[in-house]
C-alpha positions, 0 to 999 in steps of 0.5 A: 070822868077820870082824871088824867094822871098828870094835869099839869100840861093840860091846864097850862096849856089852858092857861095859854089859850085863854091868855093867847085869846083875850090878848088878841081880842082885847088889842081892839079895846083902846082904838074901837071909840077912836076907829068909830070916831073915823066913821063918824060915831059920837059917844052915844054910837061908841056906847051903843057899839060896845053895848052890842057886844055886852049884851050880846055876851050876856045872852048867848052864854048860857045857850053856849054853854048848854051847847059844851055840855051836848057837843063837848067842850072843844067845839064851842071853844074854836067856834068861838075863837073863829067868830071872834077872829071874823069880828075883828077882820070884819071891822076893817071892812066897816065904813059906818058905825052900825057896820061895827055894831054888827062886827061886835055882836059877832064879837060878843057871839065868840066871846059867849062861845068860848068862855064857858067852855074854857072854865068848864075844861079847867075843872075838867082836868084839874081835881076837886081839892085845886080848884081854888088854885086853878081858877085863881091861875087861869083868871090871873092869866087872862086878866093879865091880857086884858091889862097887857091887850089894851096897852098893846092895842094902843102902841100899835095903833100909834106905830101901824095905824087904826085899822091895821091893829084890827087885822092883828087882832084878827090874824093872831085869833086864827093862829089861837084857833088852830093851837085849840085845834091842835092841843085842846084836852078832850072834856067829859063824854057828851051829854047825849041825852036828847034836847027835851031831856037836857033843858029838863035837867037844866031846869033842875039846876036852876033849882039848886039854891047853892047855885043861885046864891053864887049866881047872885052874889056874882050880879050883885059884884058885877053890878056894883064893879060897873059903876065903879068902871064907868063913872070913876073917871067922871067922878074925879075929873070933877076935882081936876084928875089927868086921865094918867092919874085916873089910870094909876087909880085902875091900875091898882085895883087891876093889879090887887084883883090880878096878883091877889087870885093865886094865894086866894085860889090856895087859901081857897082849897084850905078853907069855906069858899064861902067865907070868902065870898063873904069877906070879898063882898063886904069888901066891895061894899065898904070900898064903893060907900067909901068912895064918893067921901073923899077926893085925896089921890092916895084916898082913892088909891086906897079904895081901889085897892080894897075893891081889888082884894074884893073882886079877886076873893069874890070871883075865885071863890066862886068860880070854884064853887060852881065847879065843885057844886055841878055835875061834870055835865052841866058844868058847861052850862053853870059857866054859861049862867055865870057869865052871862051873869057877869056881862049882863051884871056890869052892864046893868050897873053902868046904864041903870047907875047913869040914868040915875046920877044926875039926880042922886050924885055920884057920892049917893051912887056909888053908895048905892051900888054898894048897898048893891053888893051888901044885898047880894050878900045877905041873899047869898048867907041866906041861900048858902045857910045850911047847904053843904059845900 
């Protein structure tokens, strides 16, 4: 495909869009336990609720993202964002928790929908040698609203109410949709071909060892960040940790993962991106073992931030590895399995992790998931040995 002359507009209007719909969407992230609470939900329903939501993510993004290659991205994309906006404005309606469960299986359905289509557009405008740089922007972006979502989230539920924060959530996700209406840039010509042909092709990509290697390391991070999300508050409540220090904690790895992803994407189009999938796993593994040895606030800070360069030289690096190793396209596809690599990684990490805690302490946990990141490590030098870029 030819690439426009001037891909600047066209990719921060991206970059609006992803923020613009993981702000509204992630409003709902802080009131959703306390909503289901008002419905009566304990915390095993709470879990199953966002259990839904994950695992439905999971599995539909790589059909979604087949579905990019075939009917263009842009389809996709609204479709998402609509189902996404329905999600939300179905919840106010909701007066049982299983009611919510179904509302987040719709949510997770557009959240399938629209991420895979959005990282394949980035590297559909955006030429071969930026994008390190691309990707470092356009996740910088959205994870920027998935810090700003919640707090947001939580200020309205206090000043309007539970309810009311969904159908904000709601009715700024319809105004996303009608701006990707409007302004979406147009991705590479459809992929014709006919169904047999393309699950065929499909195939074929699974036999790229590059591809499977990036596939790998991202499970093998995204399983390893999970532990680390789901059980860091419990691990420092042990030692009497407010939930205003446990946050501080969060937000230092959040903060180095978001403002590390531009000057990494850079450096990322001068250097292997291997090499930094390497450093960035070794950096993940070091800070989970690290972990569980100490209780000091400033000691865990610490690890958090390690983690943070981690997750932000990991996720960069290989989001533009992808792009770069697939065809234009089944580029939509490749980001369906790498999300659904993510989803499906993070939530591995938190059930699995949970049932083994009890037995094994979270000191020997948190190794564990560490040793977790050092293996996909060694799959992906293995897989990547050889193999040009």
């Amino acid at each position: 495909m030819t690439k426009p002359t001037n891909t600047l507009s066209p990719f921060l209007l991206l970059c609006l869009i992803g923020f613009a719909a993981f702000f509204s969407s992630y409003l709902r992230i802080p009131v959703m336990p306390l909503f289901a609470a008002t419905l009566g939900a304990g915390p095993a329903q709470v879990g199953t609720i966002n259990g839904a939501f994950m695992l439905t993510a999971g599995l539909l993004s790589i059909p979604a993202g087949l579905l990019a290659d075939r009917t263009g991205r842009k389809l996709p994309i609204i479709a998402g964002v609509l189902a996404t906006a329905v999600s939300s404005l179905l919840v106010t309606q909701c007066h049982q928790p299983v009611e919510m469960a179904a509302a987040y299986v719709l949510f997770g359905a557009g959240l399938a929908a629209f991420a895979p289509g959005m990282l394949s557009l980035v590297a559909d405008v955006m030429p071969a040698h930026r994008l390190g740089q691309a990707y470092g922007w356009y996740t910088t972006a959205i994870y920027i609203a998935m810090t700003l979502g919640p707090a947001t989230g939580g200020f309205l539920a206090k000043t309007v109410g539970l309810r009311q924060v969904f159908l904000i959530s709601g009715g700024l996700l319809m105004a996303v949709m009608v701006l990707a209406l409007l302004v979406l840039p147009s991705g590479p010509p459809r992929h014709k071909t006919e169904l047999h042909a393309a699950l065929a092709a499909s195939a074929q990509l699974l036999r790229s060892r590059s591809l499977l290697a990036c596939l790998l390391a991202t499970v093998g991070s995204c399983i390893s960040f999970g532990v680390f999300l789901t059980f860091l508050p419990m691990y420092a409540a042990q030692y009497g940790y407010d939930p205003a220090q446990v946050g501080l904690v969060f937000a230092a790895q959040a903060i180095t993962n978001v403002f590390g992803r531009v000057p990494i994407g850079r450096l990322a189009d001068r250097c292997d991106r291997r090499r930094l999938v390497t450093v960035g796993l070794v950096c993940l593994a070091l800070s989970l073992a690290a972990l569980g040895q100490g209780a000091q606030l400033g000691y865990l800070l610490a690890c958090a931030v390690v983690m943070g360069v981690g997750m932000a030289l990991v996720f960069t690096a290989i989001g533009a590895l992808i792009a770069e190793l697939v065809p234009a396209v089944q580029r939509g596809l490749a980001m369906g399995m790498y999300n659904s690599c993510i989803y499906l990684g993070m939530m591995a990490g938190s059930t699995v992790m949970g049932l083994a805690l009890k037995r094994i302490g979270y000191p020997t946990g948190f190794a564990v998931a560490g040793s977790v990141a050092l293996v996909s490590l060694v799959l992906f030098f293995l897989m990547m040995r050889g193999n040009d870029r």
